[in-house]
N, CA, C, O and CB atoms as a CASP TS submission, in Angstrom:
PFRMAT TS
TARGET T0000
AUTHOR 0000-0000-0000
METHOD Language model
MODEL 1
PARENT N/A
ATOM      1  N   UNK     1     103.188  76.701  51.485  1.00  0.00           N
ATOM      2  CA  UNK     1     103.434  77.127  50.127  1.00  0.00           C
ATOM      3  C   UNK     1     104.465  76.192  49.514  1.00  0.00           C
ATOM      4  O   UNK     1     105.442  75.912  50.209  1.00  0.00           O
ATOM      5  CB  UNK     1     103.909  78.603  50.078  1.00  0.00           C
ATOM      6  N   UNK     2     104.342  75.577  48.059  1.00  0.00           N
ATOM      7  CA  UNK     2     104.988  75.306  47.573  1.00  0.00           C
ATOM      8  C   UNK     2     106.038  75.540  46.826  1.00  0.00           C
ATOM      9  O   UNK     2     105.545  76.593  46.421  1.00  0.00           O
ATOM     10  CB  UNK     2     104.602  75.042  47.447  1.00  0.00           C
ATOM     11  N   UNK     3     107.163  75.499  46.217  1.00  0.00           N
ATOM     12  CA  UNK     3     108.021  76.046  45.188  1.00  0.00           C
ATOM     13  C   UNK     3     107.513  76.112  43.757  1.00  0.00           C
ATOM     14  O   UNK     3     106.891  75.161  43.284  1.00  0.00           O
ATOM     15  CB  UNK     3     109.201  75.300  45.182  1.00  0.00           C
ATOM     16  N   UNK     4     107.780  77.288  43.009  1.00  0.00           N
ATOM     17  CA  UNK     4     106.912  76.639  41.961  1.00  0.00           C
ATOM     18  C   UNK     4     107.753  75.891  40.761  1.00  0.00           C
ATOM     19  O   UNK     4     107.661  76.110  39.553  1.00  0.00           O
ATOM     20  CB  UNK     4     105.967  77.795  41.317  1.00  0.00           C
ATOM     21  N   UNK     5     108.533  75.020  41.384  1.00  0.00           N
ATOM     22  CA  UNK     5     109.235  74.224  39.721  1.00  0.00           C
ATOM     23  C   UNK     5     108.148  72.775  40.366  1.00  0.00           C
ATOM     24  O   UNK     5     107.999  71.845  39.574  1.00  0.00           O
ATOM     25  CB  UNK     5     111.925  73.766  39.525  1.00  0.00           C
ATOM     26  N   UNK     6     107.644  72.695  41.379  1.00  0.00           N
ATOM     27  CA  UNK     6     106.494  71.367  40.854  1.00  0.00           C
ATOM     28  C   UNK     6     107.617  70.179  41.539  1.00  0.00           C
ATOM     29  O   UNK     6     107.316  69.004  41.326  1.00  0.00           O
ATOM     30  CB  UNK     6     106.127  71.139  38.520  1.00  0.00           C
ATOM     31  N   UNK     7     108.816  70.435  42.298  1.00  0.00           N
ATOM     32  CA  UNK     7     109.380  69.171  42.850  1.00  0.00           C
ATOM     33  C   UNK     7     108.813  69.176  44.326  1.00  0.00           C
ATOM     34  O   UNK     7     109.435  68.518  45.160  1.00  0.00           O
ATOM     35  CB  UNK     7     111.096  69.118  42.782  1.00  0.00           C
ATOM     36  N   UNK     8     107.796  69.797  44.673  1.00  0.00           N
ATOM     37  CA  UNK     8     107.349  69.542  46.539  1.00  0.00           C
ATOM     38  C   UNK     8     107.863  69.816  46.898  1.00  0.00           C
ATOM     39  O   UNK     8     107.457  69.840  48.060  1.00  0.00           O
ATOM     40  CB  UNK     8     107.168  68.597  47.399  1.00  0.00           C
ATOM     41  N   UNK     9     109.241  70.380  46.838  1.00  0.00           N
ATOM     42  CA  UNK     9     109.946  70.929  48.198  1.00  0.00           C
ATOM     43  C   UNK     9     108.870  72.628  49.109  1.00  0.00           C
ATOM     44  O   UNK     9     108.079  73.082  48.282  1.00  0.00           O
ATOM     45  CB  UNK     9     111.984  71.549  47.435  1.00  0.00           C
ATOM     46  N   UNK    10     108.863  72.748  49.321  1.00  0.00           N
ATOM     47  CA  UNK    10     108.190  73.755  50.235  1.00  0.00           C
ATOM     48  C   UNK    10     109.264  75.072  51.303  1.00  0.00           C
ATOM     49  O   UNK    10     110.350  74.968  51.873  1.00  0.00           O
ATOM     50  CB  UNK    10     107.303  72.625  51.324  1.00  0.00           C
ATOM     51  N   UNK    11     108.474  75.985  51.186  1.00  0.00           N
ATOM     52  CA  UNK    11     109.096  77.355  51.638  1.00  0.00           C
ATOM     53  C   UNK    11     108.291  77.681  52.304  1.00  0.00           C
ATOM     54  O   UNK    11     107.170  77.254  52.027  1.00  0.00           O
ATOM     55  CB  UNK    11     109.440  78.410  50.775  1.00  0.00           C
ATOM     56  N   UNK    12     108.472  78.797  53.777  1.00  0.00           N
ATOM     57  CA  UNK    12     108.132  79.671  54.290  1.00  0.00           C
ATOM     58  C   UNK    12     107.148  80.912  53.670  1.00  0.00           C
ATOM     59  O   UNK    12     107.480  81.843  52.936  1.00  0.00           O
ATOM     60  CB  UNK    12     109.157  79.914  54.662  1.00  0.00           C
ATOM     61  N   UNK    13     105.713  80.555  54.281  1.00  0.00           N
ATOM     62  CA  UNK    13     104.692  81.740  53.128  1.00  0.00           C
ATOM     63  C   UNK    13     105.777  82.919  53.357  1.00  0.00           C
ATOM     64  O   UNK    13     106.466  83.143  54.352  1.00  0.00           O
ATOM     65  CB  UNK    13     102.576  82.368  53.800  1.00  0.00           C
ATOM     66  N   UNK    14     105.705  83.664  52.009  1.00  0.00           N
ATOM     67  CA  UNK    14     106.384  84.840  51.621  1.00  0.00           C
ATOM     68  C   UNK    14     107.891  84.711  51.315  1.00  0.00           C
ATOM     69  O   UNK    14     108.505  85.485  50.580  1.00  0.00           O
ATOM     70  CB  UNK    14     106.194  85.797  52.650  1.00  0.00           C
ATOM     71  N   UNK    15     108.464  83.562  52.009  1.00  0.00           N
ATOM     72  CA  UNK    15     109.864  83.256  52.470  1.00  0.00           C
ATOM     73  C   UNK    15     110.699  83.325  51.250  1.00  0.00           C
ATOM     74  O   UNK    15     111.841  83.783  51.222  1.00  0.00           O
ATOM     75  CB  UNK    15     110.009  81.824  53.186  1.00  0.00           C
ATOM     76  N   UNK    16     110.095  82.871  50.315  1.00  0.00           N
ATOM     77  CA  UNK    16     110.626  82.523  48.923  1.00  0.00           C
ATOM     78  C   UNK    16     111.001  83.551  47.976  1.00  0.00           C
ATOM     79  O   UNK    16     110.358  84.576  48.200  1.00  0.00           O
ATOM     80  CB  UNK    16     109.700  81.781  48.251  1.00  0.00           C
ATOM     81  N   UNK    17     111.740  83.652  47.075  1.00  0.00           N
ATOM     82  CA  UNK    17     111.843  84.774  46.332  1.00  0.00           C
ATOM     83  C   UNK    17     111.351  84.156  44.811  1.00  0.00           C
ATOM     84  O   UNK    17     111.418  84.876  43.814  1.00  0.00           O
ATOM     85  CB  UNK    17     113.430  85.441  46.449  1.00  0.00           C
ATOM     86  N   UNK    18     110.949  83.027  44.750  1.00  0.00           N
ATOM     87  CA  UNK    18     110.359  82.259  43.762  1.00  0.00           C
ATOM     88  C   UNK    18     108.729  82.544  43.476  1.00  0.00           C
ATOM     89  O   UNK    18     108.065  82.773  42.465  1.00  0.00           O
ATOM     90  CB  UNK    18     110.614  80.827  44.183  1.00  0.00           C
ATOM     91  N   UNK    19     108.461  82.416  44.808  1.00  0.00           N
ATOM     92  CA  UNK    19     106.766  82.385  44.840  1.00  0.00           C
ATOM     93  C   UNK    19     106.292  83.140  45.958  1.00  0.00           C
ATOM     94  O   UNK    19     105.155  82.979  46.403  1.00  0.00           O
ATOM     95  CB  UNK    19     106.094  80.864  45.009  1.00  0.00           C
ATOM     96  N   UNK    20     106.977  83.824  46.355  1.00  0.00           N
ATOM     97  CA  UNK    20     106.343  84.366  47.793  1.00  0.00           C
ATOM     98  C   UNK    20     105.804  85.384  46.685  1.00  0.00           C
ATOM     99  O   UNK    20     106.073  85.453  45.486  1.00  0.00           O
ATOM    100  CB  UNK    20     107.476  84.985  49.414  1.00  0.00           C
ATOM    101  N   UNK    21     104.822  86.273  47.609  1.00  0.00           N
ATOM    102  CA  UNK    21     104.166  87.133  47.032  1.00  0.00           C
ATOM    103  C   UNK    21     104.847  89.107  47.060  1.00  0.00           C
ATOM    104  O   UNK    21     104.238  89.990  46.457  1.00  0.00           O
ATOM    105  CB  UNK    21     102.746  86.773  47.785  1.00  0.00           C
ATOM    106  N   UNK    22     106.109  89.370  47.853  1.00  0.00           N
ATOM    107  CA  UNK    22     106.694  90.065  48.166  1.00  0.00           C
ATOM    108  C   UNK    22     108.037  90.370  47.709  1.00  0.00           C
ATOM    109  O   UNK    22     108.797  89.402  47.706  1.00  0.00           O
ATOM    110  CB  UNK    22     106.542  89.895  49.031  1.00  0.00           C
ATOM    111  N   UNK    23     108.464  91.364  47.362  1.00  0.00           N
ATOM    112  CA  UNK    23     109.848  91.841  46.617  1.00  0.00           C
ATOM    113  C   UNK    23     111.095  91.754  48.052  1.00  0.00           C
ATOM    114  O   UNK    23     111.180  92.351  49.125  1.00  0.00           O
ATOM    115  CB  UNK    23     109.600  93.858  45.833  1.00  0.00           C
ATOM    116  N   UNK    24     111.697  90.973  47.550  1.00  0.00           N
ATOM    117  CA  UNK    24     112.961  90.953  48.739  1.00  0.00           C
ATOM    118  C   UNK    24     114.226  91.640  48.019  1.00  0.00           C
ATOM    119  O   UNK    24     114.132  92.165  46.909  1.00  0.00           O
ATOM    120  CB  UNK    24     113.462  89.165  49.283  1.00  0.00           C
ATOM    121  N   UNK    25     115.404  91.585  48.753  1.00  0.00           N
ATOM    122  CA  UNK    25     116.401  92.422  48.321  1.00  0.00           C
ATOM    123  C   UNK    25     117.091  91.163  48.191  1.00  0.00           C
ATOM    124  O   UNK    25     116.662  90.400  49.057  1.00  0.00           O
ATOM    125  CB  UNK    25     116.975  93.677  49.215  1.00  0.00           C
ATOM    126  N   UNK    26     118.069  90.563  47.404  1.00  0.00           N
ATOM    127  CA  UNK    26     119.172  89.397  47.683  1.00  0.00           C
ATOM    128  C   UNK    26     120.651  90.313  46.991  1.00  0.00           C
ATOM    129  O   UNK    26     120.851  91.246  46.214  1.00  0.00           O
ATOM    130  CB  UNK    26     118.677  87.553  46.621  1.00  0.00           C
ATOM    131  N   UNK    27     121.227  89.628  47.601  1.00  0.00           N
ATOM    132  CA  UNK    27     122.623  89.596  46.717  1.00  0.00           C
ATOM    133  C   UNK    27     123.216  88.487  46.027  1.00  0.00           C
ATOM    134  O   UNK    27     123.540  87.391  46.485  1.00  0.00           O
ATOM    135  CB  UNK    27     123.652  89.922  47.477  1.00  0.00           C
ATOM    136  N   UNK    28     123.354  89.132  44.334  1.00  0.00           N
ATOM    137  CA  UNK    28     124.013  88.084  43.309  1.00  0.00           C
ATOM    138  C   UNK    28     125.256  87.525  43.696  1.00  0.00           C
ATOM    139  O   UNK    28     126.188  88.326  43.772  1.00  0.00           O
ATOM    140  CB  UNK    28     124.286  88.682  41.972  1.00  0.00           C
ATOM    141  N   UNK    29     125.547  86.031  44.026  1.00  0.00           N
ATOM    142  CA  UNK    29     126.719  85.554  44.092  1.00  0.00           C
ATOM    143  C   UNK    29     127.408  85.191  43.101  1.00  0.00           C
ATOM    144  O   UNK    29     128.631  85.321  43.070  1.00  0.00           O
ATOM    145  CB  UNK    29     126.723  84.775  44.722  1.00  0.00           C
ATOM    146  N   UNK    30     126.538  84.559  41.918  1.00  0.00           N
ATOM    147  CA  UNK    30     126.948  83.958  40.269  1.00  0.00           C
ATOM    148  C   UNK    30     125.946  84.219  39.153  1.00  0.00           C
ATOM    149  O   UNK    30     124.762  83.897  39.251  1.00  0.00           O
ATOM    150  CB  UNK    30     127.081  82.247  40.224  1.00  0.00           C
ATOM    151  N   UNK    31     126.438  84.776  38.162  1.00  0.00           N
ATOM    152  CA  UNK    31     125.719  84.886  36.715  1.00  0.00           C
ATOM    153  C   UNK    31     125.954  83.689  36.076  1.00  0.00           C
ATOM    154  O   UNK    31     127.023  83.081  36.133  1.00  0.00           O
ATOM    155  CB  UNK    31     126.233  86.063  35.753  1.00  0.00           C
ATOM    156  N   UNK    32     124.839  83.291  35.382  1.00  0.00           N
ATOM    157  CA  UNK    32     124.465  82.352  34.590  1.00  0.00           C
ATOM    158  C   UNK    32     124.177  82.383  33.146  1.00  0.00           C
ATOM    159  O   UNK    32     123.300  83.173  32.795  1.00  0.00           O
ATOM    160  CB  UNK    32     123.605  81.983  35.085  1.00  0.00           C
ATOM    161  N   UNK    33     124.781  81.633  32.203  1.00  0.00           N
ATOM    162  CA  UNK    33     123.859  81.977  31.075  1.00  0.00           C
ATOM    163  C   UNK    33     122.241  82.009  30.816  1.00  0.00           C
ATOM    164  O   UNK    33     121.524  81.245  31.462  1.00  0.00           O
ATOM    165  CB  UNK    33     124.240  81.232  30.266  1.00  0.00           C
ATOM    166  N   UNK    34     121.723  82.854  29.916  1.00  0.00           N
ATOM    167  CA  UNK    34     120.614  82.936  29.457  1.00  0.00           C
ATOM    168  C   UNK    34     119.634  83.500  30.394  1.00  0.00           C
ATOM    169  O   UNK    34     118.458  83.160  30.525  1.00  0.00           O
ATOM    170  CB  UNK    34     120.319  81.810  29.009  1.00  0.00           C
ATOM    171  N   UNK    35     120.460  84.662  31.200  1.00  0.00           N
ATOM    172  CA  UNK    35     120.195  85.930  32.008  1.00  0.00           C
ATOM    173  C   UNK    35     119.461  85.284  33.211  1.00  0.00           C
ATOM    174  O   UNK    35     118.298  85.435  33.583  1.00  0.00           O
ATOM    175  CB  UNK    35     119.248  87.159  31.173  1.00  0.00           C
ATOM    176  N   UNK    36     120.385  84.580  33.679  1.00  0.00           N
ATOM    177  CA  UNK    36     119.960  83.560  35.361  1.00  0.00           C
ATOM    178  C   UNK    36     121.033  83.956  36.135  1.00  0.00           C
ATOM    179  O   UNK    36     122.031  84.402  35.569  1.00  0.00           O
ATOM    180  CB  UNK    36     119.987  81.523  35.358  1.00  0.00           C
ATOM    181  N   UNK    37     120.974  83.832  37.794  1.00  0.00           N
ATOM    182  CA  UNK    37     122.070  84.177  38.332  1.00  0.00           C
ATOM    183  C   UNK    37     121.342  83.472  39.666  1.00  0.00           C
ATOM    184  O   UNK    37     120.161  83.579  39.996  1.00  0.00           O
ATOM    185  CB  UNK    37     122.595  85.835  38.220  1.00  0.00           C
ATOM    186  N   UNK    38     122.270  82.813  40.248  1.00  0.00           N
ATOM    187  CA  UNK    38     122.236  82.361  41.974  1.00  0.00           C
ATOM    188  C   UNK    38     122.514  83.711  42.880  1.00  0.00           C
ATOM    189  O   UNK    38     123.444  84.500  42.714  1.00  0.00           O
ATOM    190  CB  UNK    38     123.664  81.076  42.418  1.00  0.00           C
ATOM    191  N   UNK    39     121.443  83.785  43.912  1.00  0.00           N
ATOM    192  CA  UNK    39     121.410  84.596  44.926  1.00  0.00           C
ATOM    193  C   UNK    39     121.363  84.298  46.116  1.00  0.00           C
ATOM    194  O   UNK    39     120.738  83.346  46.585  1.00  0.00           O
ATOM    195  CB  UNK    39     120.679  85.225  44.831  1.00  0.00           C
ATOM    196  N   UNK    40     122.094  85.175  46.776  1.00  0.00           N
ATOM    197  CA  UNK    40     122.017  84.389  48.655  1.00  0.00           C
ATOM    198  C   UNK    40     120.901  85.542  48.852  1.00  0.00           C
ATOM    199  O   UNK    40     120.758  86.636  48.307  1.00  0.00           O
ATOM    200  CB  UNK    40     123.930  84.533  50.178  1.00  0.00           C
ATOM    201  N   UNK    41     120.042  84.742  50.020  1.00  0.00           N
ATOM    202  CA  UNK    41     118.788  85.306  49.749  1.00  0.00           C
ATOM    203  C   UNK    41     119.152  85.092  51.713  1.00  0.00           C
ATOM    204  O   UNK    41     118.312  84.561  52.439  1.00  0.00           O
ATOM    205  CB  UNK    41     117.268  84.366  48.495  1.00  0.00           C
ATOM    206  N   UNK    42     120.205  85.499  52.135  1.00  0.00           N
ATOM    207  CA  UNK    42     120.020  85.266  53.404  1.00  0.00           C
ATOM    208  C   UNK    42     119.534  83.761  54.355  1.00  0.00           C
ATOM    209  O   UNK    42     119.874  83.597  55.527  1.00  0.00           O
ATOM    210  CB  UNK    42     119.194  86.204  53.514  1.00  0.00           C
ATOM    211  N   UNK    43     118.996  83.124  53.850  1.00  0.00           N
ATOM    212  CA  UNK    43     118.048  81.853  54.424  1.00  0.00           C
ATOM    213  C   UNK    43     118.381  80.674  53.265  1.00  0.00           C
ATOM    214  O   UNK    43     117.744  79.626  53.155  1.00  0.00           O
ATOM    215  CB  UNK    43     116.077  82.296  54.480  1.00  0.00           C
ATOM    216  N   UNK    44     119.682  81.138  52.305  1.00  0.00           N
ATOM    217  CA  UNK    44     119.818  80.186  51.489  1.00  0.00           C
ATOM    218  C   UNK    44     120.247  80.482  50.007  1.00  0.00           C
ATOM    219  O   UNK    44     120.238  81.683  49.738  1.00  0.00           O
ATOM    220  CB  UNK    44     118.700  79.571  51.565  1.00  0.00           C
ATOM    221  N   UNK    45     120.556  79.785  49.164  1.00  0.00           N
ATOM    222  CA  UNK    45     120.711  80.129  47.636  1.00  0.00           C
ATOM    223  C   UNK    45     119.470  79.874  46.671  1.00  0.00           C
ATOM    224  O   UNK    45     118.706  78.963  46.989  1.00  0.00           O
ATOM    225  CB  UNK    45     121.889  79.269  47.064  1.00  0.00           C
ATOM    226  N   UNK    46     119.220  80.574  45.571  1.00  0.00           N
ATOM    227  CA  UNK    46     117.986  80.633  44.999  1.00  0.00           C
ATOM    228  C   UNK    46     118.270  81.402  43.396  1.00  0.00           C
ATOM    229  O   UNK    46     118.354  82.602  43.137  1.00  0.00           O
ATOM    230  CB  UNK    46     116.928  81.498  46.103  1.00  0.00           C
ATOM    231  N   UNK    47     118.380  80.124  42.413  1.00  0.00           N
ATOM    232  CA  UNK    47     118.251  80.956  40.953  1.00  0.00           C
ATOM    233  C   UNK    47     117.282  81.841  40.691  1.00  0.00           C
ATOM    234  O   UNK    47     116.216  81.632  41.270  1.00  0.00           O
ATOM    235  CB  UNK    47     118.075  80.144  39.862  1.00  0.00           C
ATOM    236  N   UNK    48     117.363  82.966  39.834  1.00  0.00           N
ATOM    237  CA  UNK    48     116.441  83.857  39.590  1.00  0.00           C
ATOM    238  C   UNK    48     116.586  83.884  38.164  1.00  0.00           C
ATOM    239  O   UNK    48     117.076  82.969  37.502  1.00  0.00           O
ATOM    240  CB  UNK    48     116.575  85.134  40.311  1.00  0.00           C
ATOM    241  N   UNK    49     116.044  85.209  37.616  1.00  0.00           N
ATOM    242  CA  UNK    49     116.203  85.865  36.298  1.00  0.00           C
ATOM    243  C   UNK    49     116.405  87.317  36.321  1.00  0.00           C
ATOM    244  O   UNK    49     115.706  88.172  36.864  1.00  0.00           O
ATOM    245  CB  UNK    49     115.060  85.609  35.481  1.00  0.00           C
ATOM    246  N   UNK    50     117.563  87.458  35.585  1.00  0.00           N
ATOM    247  CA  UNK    50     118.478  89.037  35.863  1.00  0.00           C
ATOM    248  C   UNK    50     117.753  89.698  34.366  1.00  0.00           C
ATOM    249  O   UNK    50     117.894  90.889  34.085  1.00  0.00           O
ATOM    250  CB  UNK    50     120.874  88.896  35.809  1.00  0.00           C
ATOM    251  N   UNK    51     117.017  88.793  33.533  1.00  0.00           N
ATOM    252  CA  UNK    51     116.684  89.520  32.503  1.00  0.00           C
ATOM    253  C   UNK    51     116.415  91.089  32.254  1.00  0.00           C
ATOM    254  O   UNK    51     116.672  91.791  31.276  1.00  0.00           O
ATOM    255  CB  UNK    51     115.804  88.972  32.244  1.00  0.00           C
ATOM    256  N   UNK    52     115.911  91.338  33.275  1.00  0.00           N
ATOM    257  CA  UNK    52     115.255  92.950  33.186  1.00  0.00           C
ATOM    258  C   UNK    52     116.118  93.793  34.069  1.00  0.00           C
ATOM    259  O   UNK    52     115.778  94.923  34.417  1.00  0.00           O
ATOM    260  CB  UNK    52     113.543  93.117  33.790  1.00  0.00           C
ATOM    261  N   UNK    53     117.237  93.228  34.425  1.00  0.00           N
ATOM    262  CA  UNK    53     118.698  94.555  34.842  1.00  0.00           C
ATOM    263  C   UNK    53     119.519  94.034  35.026  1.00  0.00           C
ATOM    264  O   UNK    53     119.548  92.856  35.381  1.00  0.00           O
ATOM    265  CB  UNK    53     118.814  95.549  36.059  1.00  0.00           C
ATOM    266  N   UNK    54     120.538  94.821  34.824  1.00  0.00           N
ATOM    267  CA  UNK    54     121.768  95.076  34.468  1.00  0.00           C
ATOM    268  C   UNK    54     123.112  94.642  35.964  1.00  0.00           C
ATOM    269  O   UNK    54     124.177  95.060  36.418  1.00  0.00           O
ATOM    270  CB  UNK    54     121.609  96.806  33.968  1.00  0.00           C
ATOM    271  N   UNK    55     122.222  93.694  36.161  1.00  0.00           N
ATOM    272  CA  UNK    55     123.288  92.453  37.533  1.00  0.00           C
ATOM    273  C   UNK    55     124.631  92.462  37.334  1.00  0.00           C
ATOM    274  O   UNK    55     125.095  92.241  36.215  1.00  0.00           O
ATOM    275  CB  UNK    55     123.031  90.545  37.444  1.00  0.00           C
ATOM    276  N   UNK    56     125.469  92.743  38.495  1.00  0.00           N
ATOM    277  CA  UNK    56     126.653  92.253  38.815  1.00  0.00           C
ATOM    278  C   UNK    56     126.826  91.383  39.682  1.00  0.00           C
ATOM    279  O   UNK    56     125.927  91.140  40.487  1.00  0.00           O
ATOM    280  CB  UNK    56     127.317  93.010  39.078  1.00  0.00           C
ATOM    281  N   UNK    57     128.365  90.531  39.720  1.00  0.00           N
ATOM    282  CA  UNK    57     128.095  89.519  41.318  1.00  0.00           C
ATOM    283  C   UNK    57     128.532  90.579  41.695  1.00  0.00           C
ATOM    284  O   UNK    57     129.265  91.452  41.230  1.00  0.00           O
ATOM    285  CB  UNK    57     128.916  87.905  41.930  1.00  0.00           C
ATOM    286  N   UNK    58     127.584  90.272  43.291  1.00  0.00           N
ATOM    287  CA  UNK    58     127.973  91.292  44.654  1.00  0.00           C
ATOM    288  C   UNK    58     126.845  92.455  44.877  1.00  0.00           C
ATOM    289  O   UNK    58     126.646  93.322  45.728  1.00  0.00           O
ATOM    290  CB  UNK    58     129.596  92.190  44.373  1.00  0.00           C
ATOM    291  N   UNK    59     126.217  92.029  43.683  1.00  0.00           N
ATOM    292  CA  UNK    59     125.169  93.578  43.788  1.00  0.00           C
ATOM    293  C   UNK    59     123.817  93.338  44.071  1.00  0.00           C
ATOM    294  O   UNK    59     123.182  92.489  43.444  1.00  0.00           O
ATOM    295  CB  UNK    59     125.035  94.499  42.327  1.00  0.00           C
ATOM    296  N   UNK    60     123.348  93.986  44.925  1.00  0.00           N
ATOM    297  CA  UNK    60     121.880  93.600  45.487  1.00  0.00           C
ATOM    298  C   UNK    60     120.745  94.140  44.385  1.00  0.00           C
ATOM    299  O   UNK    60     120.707  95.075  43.586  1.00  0.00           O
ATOM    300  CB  UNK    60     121.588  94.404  47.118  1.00  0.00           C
ATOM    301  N   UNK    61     119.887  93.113  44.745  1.00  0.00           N
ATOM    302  CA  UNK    61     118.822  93.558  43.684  1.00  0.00           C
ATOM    303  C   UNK    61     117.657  93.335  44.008  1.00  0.00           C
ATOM    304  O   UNK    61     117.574  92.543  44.947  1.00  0.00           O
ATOM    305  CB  UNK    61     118.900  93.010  42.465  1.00  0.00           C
ATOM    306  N   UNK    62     116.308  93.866  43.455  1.00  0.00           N
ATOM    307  CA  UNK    62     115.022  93.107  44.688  1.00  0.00           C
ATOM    308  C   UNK    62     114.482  92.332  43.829  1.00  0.00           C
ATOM    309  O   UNK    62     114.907  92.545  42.693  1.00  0.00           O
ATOM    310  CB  UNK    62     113.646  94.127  45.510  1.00  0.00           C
ATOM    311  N   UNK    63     113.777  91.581  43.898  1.00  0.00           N
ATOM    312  CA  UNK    63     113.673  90.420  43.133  1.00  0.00           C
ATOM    313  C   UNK    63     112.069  90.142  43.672  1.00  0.00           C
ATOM    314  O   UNK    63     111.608  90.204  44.811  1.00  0.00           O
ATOM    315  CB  UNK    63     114.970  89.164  43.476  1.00  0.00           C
ATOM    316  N   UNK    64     111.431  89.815  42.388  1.00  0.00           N
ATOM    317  CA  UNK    64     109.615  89.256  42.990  1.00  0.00           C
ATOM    318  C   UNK    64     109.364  87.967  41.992  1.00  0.00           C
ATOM    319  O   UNK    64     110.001  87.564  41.018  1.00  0.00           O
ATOM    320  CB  UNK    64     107.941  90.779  42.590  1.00  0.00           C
ATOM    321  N   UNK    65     108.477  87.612  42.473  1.00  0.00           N
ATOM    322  CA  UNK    65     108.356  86.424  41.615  1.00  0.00           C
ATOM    323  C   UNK    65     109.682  85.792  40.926  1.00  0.00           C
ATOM    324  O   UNK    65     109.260  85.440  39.824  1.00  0.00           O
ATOM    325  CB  UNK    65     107.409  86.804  40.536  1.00  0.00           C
ATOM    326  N   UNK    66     110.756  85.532  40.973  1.00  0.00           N
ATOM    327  CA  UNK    66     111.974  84.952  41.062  1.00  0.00           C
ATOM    328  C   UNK    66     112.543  85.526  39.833  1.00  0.00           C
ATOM    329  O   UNK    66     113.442  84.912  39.257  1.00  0.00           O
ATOM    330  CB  UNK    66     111.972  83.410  41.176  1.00  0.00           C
ATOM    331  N   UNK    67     111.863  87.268  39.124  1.00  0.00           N
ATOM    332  CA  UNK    67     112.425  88.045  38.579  1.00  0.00           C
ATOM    333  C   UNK    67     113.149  89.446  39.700  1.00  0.00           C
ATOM    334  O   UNK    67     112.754  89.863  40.789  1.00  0.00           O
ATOM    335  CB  UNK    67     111.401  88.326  37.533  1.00  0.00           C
ATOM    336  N   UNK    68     114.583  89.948  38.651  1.00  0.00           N
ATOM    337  CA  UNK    68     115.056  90.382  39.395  1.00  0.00           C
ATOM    338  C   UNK    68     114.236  92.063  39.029  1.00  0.00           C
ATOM    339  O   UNK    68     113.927  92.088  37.838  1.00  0.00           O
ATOM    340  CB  UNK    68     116.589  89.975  39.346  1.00  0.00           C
ATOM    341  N   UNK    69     113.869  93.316  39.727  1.00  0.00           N
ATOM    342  CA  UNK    69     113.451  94.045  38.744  1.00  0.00           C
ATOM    343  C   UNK    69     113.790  95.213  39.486  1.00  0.00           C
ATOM    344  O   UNK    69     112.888  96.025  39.691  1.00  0.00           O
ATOM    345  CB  UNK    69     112.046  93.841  38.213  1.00  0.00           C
ATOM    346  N   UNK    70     115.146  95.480  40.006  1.00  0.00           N
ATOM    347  CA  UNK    70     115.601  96.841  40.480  1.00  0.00           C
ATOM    348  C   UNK    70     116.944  96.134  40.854  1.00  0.00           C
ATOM    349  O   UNK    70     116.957  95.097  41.515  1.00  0.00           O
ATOM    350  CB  UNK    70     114.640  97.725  41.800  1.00  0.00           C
ATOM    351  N   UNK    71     118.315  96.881  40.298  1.00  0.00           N
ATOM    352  CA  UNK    71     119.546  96.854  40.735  1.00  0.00           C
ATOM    353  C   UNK    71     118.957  97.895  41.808  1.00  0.00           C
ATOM    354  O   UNK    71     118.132  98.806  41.732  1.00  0.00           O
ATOM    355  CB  UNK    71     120.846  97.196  39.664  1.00  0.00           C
ATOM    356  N   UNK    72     119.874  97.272  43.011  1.00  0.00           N
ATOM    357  CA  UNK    72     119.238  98.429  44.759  1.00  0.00           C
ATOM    358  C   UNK    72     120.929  99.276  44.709  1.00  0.00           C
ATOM    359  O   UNK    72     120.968 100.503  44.794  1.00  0.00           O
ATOM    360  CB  UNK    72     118.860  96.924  47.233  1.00  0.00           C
ATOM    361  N   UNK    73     122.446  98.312  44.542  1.00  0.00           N
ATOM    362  CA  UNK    73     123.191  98.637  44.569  1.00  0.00           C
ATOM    363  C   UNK    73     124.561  98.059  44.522  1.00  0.00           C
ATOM    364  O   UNK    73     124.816  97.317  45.470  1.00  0.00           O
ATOM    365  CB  UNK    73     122.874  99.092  45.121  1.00  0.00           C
ATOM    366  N   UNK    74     125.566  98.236  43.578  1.00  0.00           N
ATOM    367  CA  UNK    74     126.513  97.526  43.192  1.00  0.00           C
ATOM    368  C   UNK    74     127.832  96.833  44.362  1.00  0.00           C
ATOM    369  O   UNK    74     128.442  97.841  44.718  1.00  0.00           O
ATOM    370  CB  UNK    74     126.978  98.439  42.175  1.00  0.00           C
ATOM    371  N   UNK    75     128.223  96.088  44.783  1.00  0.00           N
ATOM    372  CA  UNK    75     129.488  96.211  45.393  1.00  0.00           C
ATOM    373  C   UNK    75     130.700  95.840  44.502  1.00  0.00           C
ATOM    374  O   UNK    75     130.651  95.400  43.354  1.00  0.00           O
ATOM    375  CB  UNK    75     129.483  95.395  46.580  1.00  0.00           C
ATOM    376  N   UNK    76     131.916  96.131  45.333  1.00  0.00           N
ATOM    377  CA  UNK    76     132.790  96.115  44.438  1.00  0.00           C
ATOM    378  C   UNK    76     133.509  94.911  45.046  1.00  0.00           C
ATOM    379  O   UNK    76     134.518  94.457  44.506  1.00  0.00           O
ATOM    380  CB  UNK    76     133.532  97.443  44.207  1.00  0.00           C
TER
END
């Protein structure tokens, strides 16, 4: 499987929180403008889109297609 920004780098089928086909849980390390945020995704860091909730850093969220679409739970 490829990444899908189109530079060839390559991921683990499912592995990805970009393109895998499966909702993973990550935790937000940094918010970004224009509702983006870096996540440790366990196996690495990975921009997403927080557009559709209400992200804090520290707070897990599940994330599909490299949208985020359930706060799971805040830390402090």
């Amino acid at each position: 499987m490829t990444t899908g920004s189109g530079d060839g780098l390559t991921c683990p089928a499912n592995g990805c929180v970009t393109c895998g086909d499966t909702a993973v849980v990550v935790t937000v390390v940094e918010l970004r403008p224009d509702a983006l945020a870096v996540v440790d995704t366990g196996a690495g860091r990975e921009e997403i889109s927080v557009a559709l909730v209400d992200a804090a850093v520290g707070a897990s969220v599940l994330v599909h297609a490299g949208e985020a679409i359930a706060v799971i739970e805040d830390r402090p």
